[in-house]
C-alpha positions in Angstrom: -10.6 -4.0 -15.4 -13.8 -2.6 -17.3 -13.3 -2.0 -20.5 -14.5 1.3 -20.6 -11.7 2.2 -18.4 -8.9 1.3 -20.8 -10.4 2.7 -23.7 -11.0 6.4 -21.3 -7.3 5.9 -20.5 -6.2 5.2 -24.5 -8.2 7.8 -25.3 -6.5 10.8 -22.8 -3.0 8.8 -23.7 -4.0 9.7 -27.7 -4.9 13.1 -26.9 -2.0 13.9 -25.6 -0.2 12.7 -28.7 -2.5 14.9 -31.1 -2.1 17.8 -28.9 1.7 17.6 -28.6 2.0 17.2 -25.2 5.0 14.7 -26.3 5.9 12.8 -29.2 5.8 9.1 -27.2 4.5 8.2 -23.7 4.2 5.0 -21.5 1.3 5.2 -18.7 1.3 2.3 -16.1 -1.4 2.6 -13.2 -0.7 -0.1 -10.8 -2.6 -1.2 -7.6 -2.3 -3.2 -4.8 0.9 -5.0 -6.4 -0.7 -5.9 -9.8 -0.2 -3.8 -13.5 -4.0 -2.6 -14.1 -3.0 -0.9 -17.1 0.4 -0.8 -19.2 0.4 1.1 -22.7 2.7 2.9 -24.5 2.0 5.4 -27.7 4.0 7.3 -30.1 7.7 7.9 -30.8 10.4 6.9 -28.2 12.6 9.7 -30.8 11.3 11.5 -34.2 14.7 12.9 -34.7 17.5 11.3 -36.4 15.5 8.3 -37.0 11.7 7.5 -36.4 11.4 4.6 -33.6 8.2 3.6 -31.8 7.4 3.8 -28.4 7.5 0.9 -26.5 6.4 -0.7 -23.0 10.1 -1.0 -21.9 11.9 1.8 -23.8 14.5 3.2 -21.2 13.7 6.7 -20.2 16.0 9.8 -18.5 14.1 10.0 -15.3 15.7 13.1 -14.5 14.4 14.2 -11.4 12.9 10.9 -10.2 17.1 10.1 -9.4 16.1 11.9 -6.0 13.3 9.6 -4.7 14.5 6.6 -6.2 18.0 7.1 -5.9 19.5 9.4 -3.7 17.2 9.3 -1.3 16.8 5.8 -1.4 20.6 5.4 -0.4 20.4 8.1 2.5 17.4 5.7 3.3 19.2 2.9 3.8 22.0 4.7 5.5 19.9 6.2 8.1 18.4 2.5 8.6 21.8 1.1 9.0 22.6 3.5 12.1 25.3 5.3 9.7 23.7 8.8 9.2 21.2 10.7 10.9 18.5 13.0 10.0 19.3 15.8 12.2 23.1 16.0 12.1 24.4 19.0 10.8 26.4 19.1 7.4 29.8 20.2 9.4 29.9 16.7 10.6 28.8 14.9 7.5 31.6 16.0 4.5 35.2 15.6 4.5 35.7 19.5 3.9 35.6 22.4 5.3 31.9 23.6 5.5 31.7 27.4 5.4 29.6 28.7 8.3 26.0 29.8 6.8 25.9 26.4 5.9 28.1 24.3 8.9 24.1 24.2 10.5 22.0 22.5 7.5 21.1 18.9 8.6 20.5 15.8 6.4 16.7 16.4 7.1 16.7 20.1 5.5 18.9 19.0 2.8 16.0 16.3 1.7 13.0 18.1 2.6 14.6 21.2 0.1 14.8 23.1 3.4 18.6 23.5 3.5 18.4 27.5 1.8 20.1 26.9 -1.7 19.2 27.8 -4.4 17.0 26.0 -6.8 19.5 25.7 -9.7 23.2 26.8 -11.1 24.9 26.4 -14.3 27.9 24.7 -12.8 28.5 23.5 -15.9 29.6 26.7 -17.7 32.5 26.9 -14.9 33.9 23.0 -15.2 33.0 22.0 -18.7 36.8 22.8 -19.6 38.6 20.9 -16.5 39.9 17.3 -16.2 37.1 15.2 -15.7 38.0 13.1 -13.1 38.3 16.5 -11.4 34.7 18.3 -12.4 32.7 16.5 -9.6 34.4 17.8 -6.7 34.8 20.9 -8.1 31.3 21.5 -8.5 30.5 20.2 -4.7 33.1 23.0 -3.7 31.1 25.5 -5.5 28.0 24.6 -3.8 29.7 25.1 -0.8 30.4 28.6 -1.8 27.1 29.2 -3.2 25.2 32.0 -1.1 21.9 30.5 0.5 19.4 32.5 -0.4 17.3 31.9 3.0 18.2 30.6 6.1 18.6 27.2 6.6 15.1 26.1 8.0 13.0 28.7 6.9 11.2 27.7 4.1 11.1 25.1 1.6 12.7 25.6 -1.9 13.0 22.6 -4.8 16.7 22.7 -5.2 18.9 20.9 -7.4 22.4 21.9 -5.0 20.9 20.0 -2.5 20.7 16.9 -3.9 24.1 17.1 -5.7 25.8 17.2 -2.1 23.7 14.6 -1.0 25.4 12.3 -3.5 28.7 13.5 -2.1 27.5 12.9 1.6 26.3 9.1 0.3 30.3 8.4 -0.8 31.7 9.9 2.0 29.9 7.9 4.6 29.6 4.6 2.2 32.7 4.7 0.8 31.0 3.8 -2.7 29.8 5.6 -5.5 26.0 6.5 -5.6 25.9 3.9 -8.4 28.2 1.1 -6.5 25.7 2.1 -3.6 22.4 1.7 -4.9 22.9 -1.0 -7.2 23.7 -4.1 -4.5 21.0 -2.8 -2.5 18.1 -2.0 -4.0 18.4 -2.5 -8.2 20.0 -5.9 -7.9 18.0 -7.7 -5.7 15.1 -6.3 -7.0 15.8 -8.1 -10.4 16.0 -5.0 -11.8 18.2 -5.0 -15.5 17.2 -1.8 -17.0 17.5 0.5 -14.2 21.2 2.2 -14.2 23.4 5.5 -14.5 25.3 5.8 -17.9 28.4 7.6 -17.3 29.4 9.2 -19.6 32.4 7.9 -21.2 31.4 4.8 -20.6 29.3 2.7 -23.7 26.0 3.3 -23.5 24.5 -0.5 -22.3 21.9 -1.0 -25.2 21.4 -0.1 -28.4 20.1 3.4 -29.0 16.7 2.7 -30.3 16.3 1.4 -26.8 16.0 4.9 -25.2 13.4 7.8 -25.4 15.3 10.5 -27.0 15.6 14.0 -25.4 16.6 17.6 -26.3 18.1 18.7 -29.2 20.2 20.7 -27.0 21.7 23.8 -28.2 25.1 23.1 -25.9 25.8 19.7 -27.5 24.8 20.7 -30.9 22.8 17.1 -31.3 19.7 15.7 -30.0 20.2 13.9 -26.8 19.6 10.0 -26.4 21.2 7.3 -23.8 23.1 9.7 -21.9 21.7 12.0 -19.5 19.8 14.8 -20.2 21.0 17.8 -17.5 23.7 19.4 -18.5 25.6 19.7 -14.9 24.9 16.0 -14.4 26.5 15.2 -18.0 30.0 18.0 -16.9 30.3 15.5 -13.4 30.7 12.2 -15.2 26.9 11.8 -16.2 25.3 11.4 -12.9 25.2 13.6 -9.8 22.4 13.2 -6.8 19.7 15.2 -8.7 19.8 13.8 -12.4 21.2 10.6 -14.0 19.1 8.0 -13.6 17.7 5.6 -16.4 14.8 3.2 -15.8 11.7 1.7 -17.3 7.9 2.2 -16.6 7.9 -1.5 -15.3 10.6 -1.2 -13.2 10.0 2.0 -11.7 7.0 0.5 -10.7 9.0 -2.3 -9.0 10.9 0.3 -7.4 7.7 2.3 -5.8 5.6 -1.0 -4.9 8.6 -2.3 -3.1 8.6 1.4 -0.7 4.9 0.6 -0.4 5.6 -2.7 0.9 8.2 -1.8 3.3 5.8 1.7 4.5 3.0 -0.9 5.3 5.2 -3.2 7.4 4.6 -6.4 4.6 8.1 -6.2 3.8 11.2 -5.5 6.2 14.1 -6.9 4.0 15.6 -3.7 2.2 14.6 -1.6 4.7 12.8 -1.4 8.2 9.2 -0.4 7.9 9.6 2.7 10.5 12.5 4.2 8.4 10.0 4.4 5.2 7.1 5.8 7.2 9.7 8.3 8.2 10.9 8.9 4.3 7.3 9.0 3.3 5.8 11.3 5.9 5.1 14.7 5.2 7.9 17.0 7.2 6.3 19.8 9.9 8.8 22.5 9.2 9.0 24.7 7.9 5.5 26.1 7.6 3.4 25.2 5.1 5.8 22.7 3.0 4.7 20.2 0.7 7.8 17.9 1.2 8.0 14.3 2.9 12.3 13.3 2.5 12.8 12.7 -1.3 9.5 12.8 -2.0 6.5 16.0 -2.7 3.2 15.2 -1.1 0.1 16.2 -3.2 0.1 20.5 -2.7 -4.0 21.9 -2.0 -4.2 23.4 -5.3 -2.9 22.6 -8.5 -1.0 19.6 -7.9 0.2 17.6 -10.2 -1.7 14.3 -8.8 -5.0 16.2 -9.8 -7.7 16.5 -7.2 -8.3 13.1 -6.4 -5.4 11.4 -5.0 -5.3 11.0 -1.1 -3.1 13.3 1.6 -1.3 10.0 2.4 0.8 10.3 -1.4 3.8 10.6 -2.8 5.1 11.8 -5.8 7.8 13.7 -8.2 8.5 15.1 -11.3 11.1 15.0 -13.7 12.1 17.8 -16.1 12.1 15.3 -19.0 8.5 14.5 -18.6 8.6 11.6 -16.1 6.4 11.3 -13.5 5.3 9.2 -10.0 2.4 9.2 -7.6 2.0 6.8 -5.3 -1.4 7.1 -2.8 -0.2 5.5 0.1 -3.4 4.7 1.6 -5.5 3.3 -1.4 -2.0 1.6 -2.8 -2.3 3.0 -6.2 0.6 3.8 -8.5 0.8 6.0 -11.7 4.1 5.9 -13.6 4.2 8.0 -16.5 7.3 8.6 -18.8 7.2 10.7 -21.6 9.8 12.3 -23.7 8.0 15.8 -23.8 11.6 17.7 -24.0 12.2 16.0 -27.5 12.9 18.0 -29.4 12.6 21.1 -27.3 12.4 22.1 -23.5 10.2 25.0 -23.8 7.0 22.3 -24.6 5.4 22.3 -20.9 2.1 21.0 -22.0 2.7 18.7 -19.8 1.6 21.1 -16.6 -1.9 20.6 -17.7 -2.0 16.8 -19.0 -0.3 15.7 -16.0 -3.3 16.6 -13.1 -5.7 15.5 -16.2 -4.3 12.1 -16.5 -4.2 11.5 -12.6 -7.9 12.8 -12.4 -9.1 10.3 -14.6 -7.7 7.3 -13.3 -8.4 8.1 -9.8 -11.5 8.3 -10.6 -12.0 5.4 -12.8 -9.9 3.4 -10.2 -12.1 4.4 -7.7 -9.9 6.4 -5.4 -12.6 9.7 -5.6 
């Protein structure tokens, strides 16, 4: 690794530090299996106490829970025989599916082609009611949610989607996402630091363990070692779409393993054609950017920067987490940051991110 490298990369991790981008970060570019480059900087939380960033603090991945949860388990489902991509939602929950949306397969529903809507405050309807009861109330207001296109038609990031896809994964496993994703993918990956935290549950280490979050206005109190979105943290602290905690190393784990198994080197968690078919960009509808769990690098403005290849994978996550995986050149970026801490409205972020990914390409010689 030339040295110059490191202290390019340093330098643009620094910079984003003195320009506020976040409070703490860890970067880890990764290629061809091996850690190139693991660094963290800053504050894992400036507020109650001051604690320092380090290489294994345990992050709120937010968003990432899709790719490397969620879809991960309809993954292996699929690859067992159990579900399939194109049969239609009628057939796939134990409730009545109202008709506009009886039609929406397991394929629209992961490619954010299924017609909800991007986001609701479920929340605000179930934060009074039983808990053990929130969950499937929230999956039956989905299911009364109007789409707001036709299933099919175009592609919109949704939240609701992923939510029923957590509720599809029990119904057909008989497990919890959790109970689900845990025996076949964390575990025997080695994986310790790479969980849900429900929410009544203790939280499994000690606090200064964890990049802090928002000082969220709902809670009154800045957020740390439970989960971050608030309709997540009303259903028990996980749903489909939010609620999974994880480490830069082991994130990395996660995505070198998919790499592994998209190549054909590995066949053990999953067949090789099932994660070609995960990581594939989807045809329809026109013009997406989605593969099944996973974004693809857009023409302009991407995240991934200018540099990354069309065979990549990525996602974001509204706490500042990120992944890009070129497929083709077999580089990984992981970066976690706790950009929301102590407020949501810093999106700095938009700008750094493509930044950051520009460099290292370049430096790593995937230009």
């Amino acid at each position: 690794m030339p040295e110059n490298f490191i202290a390019k990369i340093e330098h643009a991790l620094n910079k984003g530090l003195e320009e506020g981008v976040y409070p703490g970060a860890v970067l880890l570019v990764g290629r061809k299996g091996k850690v190139l480059f693991l660094q963290a900087v800053g504050h894992a939380s400036i507020r109650p106490a001051m604690v320092k960033m380090r290489e294994d603090t345990i992050f709120d991945l937010a968003s990432l829970t899709k790719p490397l949860a969620t879809a991960l388990a309809v993954m292996k489902l699929v690859d067992k025989g159990v579900l399939h991509l194109e049969s239609p939602l009628k057939d796939l929950l134990p409730a009545k599916v109202p008709m506009d949306k009886a039609s929406i397969t397991l394929r629209q529903l992961l490619s954010h082609s299924a017609g909800l809507p991007d986001w609701k405050p479920f929340y605000r309807e179930v934060q009074d009611m039983d808990r053990k009861t929130r969950k499937q109330k929230v999956w039956q207001l989905i299911l009364e949610t109007k789409l707001v296109h036709s299933p099919g038609q175009k592609a919109l990031y949704s939240d609701l989607g992923y939510m029923l896809l957590e509720w599809l994964v029990e119904a057909s496993s008989g497990k919890s996402l959790p109970d689900f994703v845990g025996p076949y993918f964390y575990e025997p990956l080695g994986l310790k630091r790479t969980f849900f935290q429900e929410t009544d549950a203790p939280i499994k280490f000690d606090l200064d363990q964890y990049a802090a979050t928002e000082d969220c206005p709902w809670r009154g109190k800045v957020v740390q070692g439970v989960v971050h979105d608030e309709n997540a943290y009303t259903m028990g602290g996980y749903s489909g779409h939010a609620g999974l905690f994880s480490t830069a190393p082991e994130v990395h784990v996660l995505c070198h393993t998919l790499l592994e198994h998209y190549q054909g080197k590995r066949n053990d968690l999953l067949s090789p054609f099932t994660a070609k078919s995960f990581l594939s960009p989807q045809c329809k509808p026109m013009g997406t950017t989605w593969a099944l769990g996973w974004d693809t690098p857009s023409l302009n403005g991407s995240s991934a920067g200018q540099h990354f290849s069309s065979s990549s994978v990525g996602h974001l996550g509204f706490t500042g987490t990120s992944i890009w995986m070129d497929l083709k050149k077999e580089l990984i970026v992981v970066l976690l940051t706790n950009r929301i801490h102590l407020s949501r409205k810093n999106e700095k972020i938009r700008i750094f991110r493509p930044y950051l990914h520009d460099l290292i390409a370049e430096w790593v010689g995937c230009d």
